[in-house]
DOVOMI-194257 format. One record per atom (N, C-alpha, C): residue number from 1; atom name; residue in one letter; x, y, z. Coordinates in pm, whole numbers, padded with zeros to 5 digits, m for minus. Example, Ala and Ser with C-alpha at 12.3 -4.5 7.8 and 13.67 -1.06 7.14 Angstrom:
+-----+-------+---------+--------+--------+--------+
! num ! atomo ! residuo !     xx !     yy !     zz !
+-----+-------+---------+--------+--------+--------+
!   1 !     N !       a !  01319 ! m00569 !  00780 !
!   1 !    CA !       a !  01230 ! m00450 !  00780 !
!   1 !     C !       a !  01320 ! m00330 !  00780 !
!   2 !     N !       s !  01285 ! m00225 !  00708 !
!   2 !    CA !       s !  01367 ! m00106 !  00714 !
!   2 !     C !       s !  01290 !  00003 !  00787 !
+-----+-------+---------+--------+--------+--------+
END
This chain:
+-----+-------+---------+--------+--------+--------+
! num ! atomo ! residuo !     xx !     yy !     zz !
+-----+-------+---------+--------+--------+--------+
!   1 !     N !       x !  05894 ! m01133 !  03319 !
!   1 !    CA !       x !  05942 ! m01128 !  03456 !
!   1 !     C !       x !  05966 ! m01269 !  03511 !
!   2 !     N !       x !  05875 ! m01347 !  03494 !
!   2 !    CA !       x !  05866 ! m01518 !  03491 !
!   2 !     C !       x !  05999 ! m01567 !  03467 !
!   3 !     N !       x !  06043 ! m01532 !  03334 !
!   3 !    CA !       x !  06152 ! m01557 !  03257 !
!   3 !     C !       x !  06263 ! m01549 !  03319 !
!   4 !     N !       x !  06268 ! m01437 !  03361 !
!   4 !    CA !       x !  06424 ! m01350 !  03445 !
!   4 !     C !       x !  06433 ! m01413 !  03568 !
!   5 !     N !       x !  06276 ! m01467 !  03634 !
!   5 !    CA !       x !  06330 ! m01575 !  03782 !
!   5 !     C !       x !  06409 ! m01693 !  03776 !
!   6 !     N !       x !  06343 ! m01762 !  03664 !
!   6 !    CA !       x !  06388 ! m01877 !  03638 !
!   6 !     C !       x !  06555 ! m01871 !  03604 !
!   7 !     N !       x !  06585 ! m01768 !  03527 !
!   7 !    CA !       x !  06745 ! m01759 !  03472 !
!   7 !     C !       x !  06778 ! m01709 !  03605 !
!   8 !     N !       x !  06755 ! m01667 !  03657 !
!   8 !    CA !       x !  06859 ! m01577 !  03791 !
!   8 !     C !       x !  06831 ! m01720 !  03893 !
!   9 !     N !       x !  06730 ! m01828 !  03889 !
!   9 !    CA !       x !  06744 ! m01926 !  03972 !
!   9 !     C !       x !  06833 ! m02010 !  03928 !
!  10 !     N !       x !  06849 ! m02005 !  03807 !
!  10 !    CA !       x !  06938 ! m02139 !  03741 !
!  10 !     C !       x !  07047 ! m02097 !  03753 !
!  11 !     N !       x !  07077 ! m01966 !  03728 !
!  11 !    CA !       x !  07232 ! m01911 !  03761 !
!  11 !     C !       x !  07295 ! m01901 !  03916 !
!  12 !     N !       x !  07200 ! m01926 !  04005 !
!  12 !    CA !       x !  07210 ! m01924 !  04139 !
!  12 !     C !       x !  07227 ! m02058 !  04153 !
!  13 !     N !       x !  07183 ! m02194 !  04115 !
!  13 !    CA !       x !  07171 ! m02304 !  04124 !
!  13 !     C !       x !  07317 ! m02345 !  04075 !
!  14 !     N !       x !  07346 ! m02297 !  03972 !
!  14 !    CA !       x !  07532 ! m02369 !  03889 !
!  14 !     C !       x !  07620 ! m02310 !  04002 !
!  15 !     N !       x !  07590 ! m02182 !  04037 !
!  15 !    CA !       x !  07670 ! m02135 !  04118 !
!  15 !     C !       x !  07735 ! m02178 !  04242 !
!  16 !     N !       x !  07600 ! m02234 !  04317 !
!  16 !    CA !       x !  07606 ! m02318 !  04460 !
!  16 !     C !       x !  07708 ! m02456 !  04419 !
!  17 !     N !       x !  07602 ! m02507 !  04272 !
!  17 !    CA !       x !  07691 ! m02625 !  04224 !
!  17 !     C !       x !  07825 ! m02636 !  04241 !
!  18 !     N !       x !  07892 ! m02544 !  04155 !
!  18 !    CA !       x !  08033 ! m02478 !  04135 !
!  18 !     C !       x !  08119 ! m02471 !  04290 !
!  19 !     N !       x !  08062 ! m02429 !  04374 !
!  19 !    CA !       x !  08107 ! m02348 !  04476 !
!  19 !     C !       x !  08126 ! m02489 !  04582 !
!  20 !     N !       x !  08025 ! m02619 !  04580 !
!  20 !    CA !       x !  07997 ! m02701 !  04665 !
!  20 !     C !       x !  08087 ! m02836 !  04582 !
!  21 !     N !       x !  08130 ! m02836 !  04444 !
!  21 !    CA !       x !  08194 ! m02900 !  04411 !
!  21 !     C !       x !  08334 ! m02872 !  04439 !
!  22 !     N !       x !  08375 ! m02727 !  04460 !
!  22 !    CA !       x !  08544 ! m02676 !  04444 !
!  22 !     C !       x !  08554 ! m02768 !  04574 !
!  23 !     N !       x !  08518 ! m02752 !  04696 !
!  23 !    CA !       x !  08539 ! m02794 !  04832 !
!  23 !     C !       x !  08497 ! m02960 !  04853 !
!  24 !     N !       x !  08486 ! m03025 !  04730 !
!  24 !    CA !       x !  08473 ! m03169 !  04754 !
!  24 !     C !       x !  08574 ! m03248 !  04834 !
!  25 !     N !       x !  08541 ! m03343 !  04916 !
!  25 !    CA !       x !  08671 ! m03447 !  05003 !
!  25 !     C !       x !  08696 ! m03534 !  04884 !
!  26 !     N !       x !  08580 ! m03554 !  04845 !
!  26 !    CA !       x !  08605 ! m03708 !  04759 !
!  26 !     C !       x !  08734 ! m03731 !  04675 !
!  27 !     N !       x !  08748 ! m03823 !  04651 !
!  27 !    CA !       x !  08912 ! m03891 !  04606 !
!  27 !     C !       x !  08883 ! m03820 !  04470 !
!  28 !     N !       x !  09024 ! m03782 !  04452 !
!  28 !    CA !       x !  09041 ! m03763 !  04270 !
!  28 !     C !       x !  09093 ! m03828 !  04199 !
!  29 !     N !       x !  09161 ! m03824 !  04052 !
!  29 !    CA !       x !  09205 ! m03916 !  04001 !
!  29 !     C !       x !  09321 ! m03902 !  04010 !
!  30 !     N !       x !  09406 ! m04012 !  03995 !
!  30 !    CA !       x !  09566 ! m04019 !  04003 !
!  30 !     C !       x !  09565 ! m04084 !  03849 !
!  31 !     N !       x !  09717 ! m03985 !  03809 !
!  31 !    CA !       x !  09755 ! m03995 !  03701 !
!  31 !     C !       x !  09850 ! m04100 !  03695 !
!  32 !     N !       x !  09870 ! m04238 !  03700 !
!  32 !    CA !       x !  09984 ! m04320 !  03727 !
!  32 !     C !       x !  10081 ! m04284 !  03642 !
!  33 !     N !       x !  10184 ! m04287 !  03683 !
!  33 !    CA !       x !  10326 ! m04302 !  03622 !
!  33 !     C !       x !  10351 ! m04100 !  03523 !
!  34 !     N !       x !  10294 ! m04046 !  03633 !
!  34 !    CA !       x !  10329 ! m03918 !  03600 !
!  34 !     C !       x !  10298 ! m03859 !  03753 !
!  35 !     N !       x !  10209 ! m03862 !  03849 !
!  35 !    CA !       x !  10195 ! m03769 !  03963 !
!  35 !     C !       x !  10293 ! m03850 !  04048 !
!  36 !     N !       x !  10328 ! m03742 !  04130 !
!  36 !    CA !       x !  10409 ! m03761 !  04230 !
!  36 !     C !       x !  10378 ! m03758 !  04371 !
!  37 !     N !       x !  10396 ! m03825 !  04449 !
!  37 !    CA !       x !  10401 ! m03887 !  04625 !
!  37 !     C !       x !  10427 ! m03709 !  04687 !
!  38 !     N !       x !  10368 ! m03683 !  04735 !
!  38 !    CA !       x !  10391 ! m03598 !  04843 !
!  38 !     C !       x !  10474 ! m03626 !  04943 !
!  39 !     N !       x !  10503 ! m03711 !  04972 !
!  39 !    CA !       x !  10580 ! m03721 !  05109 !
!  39 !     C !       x !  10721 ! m03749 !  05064 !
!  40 !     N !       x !  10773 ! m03918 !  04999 !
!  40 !    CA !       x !  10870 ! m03939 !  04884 !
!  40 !     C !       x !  10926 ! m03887 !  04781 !
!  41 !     N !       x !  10836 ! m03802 !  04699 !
!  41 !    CA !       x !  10809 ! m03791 !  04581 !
!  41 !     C !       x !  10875 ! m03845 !  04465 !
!  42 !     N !       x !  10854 ! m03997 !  04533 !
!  42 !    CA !       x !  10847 ! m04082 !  04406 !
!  42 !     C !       x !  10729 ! m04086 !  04305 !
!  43 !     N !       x !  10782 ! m04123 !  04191 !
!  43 !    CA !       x !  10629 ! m04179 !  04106 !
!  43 !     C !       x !  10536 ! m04243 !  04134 !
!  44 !     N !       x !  10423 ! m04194 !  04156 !
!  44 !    CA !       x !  10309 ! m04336 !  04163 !
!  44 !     C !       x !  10271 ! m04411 !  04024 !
!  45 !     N !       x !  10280 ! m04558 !  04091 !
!  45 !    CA !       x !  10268 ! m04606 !  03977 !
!  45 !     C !       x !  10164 ! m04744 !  04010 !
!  46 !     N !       x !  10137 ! m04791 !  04047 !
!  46 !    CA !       x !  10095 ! m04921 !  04134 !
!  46 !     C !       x !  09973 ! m04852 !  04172 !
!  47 !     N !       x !  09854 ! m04873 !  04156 !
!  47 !    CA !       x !  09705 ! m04821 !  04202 !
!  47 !     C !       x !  09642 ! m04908 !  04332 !
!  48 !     N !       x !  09740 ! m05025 !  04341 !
!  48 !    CA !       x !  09640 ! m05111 !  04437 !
!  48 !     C !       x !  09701 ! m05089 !  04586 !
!  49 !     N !       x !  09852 ! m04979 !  04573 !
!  49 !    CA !       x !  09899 ! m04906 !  04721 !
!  49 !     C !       x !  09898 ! m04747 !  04735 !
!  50 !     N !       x !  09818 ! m04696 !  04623 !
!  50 !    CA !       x !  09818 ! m04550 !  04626 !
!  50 !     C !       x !  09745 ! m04536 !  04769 !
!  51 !     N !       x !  09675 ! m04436 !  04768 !
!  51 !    CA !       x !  09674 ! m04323 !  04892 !
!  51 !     C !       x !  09642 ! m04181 !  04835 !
!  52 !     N !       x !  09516 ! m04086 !  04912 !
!  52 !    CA !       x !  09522 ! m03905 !  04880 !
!  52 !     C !       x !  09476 ! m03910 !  05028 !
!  53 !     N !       x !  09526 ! m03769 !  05032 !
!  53 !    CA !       x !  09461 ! m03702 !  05134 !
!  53 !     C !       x !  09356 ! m03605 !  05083 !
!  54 !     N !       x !  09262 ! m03562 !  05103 !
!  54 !    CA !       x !  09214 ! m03416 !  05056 !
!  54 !     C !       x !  09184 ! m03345 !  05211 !
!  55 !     N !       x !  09220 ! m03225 !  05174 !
!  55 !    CA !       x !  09190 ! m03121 !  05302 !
!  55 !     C !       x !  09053 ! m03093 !  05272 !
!  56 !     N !       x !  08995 ! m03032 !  05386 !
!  56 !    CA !       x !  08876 ! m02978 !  05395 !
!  56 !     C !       x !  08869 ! m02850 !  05288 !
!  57 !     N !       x !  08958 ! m02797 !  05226 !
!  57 !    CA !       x !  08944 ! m02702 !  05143 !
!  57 !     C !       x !  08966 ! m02786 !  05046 !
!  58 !     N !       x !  08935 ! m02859 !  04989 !
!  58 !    CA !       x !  08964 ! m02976 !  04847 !
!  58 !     C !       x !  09062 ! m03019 !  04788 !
!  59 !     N !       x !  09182 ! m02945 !  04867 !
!  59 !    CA !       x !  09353 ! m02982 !  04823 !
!  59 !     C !       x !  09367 ! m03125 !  04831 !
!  60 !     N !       x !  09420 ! m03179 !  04711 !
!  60 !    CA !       x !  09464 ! m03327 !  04713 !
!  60 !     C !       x !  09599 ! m03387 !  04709 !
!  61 !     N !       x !  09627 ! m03450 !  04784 !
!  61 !    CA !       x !  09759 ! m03470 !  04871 !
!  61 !     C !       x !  09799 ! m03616 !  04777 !
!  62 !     N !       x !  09875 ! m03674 !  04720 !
!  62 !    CA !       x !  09846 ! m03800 !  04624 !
!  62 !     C !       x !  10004 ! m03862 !  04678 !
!  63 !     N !       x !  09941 ! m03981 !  04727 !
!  63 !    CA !       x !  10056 ! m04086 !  04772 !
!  63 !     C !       x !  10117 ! m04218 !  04674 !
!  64 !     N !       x !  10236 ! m04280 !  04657 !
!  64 !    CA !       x !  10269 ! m04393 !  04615 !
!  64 !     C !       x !  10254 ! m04503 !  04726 !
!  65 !     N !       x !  10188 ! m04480 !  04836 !
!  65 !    CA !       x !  10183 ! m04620 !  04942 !
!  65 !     C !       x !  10095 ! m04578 !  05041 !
!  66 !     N !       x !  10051 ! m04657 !  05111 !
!  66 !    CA !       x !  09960 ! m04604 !  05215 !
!  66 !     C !       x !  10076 ! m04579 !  05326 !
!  67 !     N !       x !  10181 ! m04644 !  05392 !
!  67 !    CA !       x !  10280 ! m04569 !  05491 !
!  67 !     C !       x !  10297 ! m04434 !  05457 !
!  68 !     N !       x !  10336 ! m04393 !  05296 !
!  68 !    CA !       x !  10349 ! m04265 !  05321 !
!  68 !     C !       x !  10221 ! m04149 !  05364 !
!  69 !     N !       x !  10147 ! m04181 !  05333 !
!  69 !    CA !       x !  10057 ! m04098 !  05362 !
!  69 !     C !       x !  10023 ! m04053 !  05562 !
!  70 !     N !       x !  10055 ! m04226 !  05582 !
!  70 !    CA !       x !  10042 ! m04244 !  05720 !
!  70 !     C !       x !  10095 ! m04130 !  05805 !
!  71 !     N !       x !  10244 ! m04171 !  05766 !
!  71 !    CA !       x !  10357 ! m04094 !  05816 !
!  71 !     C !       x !  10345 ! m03947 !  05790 !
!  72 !     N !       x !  10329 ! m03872 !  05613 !
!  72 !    CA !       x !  10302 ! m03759 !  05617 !
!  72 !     C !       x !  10198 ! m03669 !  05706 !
!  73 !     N !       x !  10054 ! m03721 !  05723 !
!  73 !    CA !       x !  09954 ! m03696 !  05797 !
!  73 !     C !       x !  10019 ! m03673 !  05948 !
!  74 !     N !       x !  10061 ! m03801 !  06026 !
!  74 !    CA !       x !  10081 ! m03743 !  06105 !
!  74 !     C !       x !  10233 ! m03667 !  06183 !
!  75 !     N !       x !  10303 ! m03615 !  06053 !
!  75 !    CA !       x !  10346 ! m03514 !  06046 !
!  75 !     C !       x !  10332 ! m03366 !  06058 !
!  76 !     N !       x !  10212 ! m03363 !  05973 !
!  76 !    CA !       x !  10151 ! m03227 !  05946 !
!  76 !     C !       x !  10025 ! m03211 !  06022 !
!  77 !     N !       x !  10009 ! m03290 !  06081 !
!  77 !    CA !       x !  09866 ! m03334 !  06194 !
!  77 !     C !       x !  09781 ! m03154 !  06204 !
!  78 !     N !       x !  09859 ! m03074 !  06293 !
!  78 !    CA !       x !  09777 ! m02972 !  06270 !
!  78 !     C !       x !  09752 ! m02908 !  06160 !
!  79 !     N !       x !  09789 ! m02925 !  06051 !
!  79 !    CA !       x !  09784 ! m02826 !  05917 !
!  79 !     C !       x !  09689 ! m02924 !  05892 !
!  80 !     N !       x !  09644 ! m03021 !  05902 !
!  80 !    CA !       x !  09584 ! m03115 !  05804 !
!  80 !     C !       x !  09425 ! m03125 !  05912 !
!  81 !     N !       x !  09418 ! m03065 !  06006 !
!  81 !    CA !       x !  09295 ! m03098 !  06074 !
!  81 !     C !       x !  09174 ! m03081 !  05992 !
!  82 !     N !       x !  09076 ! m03192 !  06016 !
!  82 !    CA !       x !  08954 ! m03188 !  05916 !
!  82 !     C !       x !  08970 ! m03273 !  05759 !
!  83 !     N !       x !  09105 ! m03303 !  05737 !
!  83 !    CA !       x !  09158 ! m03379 !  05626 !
!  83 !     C !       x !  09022 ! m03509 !  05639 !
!  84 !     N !       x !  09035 ! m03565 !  05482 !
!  84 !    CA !       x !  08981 ! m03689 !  05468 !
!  84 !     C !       x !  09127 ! m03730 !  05426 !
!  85 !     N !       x !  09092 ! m03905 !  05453 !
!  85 !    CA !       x !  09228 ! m04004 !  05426 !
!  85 !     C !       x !  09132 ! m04071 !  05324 !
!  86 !     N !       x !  09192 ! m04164 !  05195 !
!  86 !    CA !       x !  09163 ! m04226 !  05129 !
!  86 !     C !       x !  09250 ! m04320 !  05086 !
!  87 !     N !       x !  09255 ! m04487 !  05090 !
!  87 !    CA !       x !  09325 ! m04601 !  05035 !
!  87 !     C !       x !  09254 ! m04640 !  04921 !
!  88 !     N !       x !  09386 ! m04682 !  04812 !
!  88 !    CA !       x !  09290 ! m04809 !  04751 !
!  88 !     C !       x !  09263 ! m04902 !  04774 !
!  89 !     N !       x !  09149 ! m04986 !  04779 !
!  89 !    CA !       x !  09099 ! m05099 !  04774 !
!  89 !     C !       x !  09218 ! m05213 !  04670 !
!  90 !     N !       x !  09260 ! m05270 !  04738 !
!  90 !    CA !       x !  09378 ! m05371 !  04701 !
!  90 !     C !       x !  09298 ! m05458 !  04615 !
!  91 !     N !       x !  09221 ! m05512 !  04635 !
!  91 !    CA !       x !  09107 ! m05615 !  04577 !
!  91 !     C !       x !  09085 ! m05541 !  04422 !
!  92 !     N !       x !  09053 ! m05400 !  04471 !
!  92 !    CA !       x !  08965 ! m05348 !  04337 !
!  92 !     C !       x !  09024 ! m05201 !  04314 !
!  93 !     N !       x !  09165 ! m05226 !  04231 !
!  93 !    CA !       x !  09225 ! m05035 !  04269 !
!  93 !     C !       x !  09111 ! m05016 !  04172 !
!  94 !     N !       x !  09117 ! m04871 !  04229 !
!  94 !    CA !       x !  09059 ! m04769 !  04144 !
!  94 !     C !       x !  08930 ! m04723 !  04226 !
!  95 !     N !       x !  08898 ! m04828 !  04365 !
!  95 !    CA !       x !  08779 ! m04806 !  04400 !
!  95 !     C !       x !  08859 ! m04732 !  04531 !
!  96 !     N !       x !  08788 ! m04655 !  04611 !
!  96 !    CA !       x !  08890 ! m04573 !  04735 !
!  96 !     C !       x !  08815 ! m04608 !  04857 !
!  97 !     N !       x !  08891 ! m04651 !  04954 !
!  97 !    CA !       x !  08809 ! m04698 !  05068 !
!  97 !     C !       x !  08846 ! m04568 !  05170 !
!  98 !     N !       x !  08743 ! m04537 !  05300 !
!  98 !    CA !       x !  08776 ! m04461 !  05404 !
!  98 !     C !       x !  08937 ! m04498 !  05496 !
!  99 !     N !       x !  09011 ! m04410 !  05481 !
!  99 !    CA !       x !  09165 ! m04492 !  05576 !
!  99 !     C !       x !  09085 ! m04553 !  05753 !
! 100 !     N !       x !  09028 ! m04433 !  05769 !
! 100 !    CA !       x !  08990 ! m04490 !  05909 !
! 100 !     C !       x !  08918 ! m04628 !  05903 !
! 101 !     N !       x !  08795 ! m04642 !  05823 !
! 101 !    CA !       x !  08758 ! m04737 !  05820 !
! 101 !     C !       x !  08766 ! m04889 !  05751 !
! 102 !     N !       x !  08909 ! m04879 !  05662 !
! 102 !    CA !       x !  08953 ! m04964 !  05608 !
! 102 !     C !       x !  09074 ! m05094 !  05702 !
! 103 !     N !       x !  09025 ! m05229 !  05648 !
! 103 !    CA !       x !  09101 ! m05348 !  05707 !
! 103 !     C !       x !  09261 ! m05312 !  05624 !
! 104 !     N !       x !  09367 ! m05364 !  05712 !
! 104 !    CA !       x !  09462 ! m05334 !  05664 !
! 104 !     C !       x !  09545 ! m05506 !  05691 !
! 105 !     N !       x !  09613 ! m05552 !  05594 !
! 105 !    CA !       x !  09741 ! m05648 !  05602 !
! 105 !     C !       x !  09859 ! m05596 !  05589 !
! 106 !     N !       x !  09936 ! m05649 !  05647 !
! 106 !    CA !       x !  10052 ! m05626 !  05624 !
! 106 !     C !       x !  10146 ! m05777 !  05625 !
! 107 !     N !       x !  10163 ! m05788 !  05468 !
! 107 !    CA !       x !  10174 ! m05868 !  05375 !
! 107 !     C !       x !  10324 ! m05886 !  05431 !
! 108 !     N !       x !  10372 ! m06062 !  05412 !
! 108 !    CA !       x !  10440 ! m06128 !  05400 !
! 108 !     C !       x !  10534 ! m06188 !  05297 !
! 109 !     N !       x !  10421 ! m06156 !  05191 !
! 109 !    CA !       x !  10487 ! m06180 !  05057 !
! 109 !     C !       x !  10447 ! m06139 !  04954 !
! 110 !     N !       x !  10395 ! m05983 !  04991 !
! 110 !    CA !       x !  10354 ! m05905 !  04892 !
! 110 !     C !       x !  10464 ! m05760 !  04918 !
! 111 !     N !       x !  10513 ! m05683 !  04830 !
! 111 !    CA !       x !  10574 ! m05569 !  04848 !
! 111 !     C !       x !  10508 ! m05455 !  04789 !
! 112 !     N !       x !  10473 ! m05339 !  04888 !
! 112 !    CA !       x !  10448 ! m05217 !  04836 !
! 112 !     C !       x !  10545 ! m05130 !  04815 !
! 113 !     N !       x !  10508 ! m05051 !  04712 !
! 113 !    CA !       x !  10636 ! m04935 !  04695 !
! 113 !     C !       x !  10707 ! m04938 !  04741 !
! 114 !     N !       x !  10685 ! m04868 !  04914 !
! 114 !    CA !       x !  10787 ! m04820 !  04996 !
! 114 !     C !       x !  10855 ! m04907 !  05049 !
! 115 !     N !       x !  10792 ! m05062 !  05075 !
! 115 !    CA !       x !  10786 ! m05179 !  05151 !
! 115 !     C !       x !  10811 ! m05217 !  05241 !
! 116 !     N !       x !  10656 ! m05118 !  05313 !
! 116 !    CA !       x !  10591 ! m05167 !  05396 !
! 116 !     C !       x !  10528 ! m05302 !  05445 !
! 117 !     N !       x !  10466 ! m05338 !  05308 !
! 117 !    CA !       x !  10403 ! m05424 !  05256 !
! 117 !     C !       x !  10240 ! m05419 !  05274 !
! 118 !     N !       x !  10191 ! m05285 !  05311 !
! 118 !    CA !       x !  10056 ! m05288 !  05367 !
! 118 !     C !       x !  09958 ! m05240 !  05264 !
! 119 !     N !       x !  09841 ! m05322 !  05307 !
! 119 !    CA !       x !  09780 ! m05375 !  05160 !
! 119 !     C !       x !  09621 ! m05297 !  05270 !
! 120 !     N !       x !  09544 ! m05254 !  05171 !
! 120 !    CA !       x !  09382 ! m05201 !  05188 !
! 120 !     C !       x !  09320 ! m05262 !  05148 !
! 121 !     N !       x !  09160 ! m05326 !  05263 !
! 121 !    CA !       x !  09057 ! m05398 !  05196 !
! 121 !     C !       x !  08981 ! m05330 !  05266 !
! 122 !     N !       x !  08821 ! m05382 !  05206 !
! 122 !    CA !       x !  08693 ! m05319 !  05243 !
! 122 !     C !       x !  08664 ! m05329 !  05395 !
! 123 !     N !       x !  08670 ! m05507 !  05394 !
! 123 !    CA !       x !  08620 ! m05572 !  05591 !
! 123 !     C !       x !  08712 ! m05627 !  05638 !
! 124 !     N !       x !  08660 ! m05662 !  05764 !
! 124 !    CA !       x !  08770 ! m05746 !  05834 !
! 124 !     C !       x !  08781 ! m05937 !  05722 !
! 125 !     N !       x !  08641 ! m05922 !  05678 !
! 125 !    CA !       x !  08656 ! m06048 !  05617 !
! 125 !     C !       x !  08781 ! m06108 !  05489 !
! 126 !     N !       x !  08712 ! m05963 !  05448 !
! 126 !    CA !       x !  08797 ! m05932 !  05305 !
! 126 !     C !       x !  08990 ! m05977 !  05383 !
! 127 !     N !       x !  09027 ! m05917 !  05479 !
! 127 !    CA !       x !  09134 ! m05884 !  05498 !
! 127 !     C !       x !  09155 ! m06046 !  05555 !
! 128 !     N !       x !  09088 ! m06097 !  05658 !
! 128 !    CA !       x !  09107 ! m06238 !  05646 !
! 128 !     C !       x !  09121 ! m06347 !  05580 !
! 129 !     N !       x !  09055 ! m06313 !  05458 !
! 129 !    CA !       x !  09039 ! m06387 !  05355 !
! 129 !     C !       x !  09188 ! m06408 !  05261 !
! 130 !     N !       x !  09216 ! m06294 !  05242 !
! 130 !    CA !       x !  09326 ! m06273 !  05195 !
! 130 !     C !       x !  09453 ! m06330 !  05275 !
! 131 !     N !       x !  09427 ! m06333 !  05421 !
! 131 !    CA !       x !  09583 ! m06386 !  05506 !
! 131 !     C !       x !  09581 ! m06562 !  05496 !
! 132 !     N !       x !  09464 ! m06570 !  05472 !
! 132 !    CA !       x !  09465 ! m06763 !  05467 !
! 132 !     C !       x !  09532 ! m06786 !  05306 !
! 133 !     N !       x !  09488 ! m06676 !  05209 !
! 133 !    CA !       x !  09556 ! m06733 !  05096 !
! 133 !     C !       x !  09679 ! m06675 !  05108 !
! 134 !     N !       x !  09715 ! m06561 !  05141 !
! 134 !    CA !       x !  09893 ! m06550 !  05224 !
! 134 !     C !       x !  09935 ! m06500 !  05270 !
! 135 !     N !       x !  10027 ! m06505 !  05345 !
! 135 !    CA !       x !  10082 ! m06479 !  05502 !
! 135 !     C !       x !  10070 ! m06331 !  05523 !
! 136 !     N !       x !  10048 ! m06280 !  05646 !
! 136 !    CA !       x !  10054 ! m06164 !  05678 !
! 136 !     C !       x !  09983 ! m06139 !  05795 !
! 137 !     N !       x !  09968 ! m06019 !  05865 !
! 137 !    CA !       x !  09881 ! m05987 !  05961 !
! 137 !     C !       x !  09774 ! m05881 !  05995 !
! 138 !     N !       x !  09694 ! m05859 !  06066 !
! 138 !    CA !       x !  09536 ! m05785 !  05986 !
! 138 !     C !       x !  09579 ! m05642 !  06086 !
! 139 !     N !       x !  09575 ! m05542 !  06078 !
! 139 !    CA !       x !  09635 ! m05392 !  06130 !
! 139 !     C !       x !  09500 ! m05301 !  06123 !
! 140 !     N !       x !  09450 ! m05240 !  06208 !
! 140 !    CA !       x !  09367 ! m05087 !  06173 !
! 140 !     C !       x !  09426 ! m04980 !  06180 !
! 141 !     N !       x !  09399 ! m04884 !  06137 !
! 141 !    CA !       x !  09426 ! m04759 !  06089 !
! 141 !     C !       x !  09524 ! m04684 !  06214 !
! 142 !     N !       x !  09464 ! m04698 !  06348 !
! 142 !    CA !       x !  09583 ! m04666 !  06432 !
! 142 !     C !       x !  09670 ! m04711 !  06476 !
! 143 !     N !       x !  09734 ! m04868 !  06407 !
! 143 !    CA !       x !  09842 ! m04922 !  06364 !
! 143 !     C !       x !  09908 ! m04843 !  06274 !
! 144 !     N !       x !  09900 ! m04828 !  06200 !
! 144 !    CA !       x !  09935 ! m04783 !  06059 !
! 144 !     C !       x !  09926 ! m04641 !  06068 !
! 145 !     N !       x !  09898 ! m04559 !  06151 !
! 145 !    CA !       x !  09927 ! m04422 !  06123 !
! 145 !     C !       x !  10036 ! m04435 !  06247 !
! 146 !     N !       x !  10104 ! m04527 !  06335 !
! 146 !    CA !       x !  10227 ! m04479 !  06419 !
! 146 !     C !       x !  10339 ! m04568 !  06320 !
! 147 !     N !       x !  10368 ! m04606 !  06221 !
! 147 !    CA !       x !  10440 ! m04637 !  06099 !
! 147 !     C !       x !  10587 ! m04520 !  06149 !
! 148 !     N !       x !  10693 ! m04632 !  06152 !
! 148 !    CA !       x !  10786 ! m04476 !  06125 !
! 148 !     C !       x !  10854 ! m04540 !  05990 !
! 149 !     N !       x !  10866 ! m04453 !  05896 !
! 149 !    CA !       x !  10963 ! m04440 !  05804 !
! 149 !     C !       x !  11068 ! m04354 !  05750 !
! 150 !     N !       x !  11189 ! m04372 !  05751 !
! 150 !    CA !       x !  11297 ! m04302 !  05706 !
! 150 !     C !       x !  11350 ! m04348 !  05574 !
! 151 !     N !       x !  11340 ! m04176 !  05473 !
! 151 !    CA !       x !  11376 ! m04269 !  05367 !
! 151 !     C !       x !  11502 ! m04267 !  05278 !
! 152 !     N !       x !  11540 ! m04342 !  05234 !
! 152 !    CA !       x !  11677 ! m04374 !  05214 !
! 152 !     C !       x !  11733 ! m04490 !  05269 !
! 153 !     N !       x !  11620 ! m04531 !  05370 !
! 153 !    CA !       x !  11700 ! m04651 !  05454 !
! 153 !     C !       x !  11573 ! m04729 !  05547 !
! 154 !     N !       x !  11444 ! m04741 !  05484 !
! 154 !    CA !       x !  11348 ! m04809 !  05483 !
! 154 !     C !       x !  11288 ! m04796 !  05580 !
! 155 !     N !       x !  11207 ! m04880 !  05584 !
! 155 !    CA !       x !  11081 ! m04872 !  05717 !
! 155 !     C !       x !  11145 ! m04920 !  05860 !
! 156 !     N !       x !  11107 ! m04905 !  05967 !
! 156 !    CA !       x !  11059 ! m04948 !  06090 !
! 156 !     C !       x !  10921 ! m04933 !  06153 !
! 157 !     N !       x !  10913 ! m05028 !  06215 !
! 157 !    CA !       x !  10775 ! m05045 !  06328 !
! 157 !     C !       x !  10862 ! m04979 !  06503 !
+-----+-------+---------+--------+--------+--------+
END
């Protein structure tokens, strides 16, 4: 009887597992140079301007730039309520910073995909650090989510 608790607990335990992993926010992996931009749907290819969204139901939304994502989001603003935003860390792709809480440049003589030119770091330091070694200017997140872009015929502010 001992026996049968333990298996019906462990099978209750993978289960929750299972069930609490499907609905994860956390960033997934991007396949470079095969997944496609949601918004563009260009290739992503460049890891240090990707971008996901995930919805609160675990759908992952996978960008080639952080404008697009900007722009898509607040497009779809009500469908997307409860969404997490995710950038890469410019410094360190592959690592994913919070959009809200991430320093943003917008580079002078750097080009992203879409070219924007807007680049993701961890702090405000990080993002300073980076404008003394080259030109650009330091943006937060509600900069960068009123982004307009049209495409076929590039960005505006």
């Amino acid at each position: 009887m001992r026996l049968f608790r333990n298996i019906k607990f462990m099978v209750s335990a993978v289960v929750l597992l299972l069930f609490a992993t499907a609905c994860s926010q956390e960033p997934v992996e991007i396949h470079y140079a095969s997944d496609e931009c949601a918004h563009c749907k260009m290739m992503i290819t460049d890891e240090q301007f990707a971008a996901q969204l995930v919805t609160e139901k675990g759908k992952a939304l996978k960008f080639d730039a952080i404008e697009c994502m900007a722009v898509y989001h607040r497009e779809n603003k009500d469908d997307l309520s409860g969404s997490k935003l995710w950038v890469s860390n410019y410094n360190d792709p592959g690592t994913w910073l919070d959009a809200y809480e991430a320093q943003y440049v917008k580079s002078e003589v750097i080009n992203s995909p879409m070219g924007e030119s807007l680049l993701a770091l961890p702090t405000k330091e990080a993002a300073e650090e980076h404008i003394e070694e080259r030109p650009g200017r330091l943006l937060l997140w509600d900069e960068v989510s009123q982004i307009e872009m049209n495409l076929g015929t590039g960005m505006q502010k």
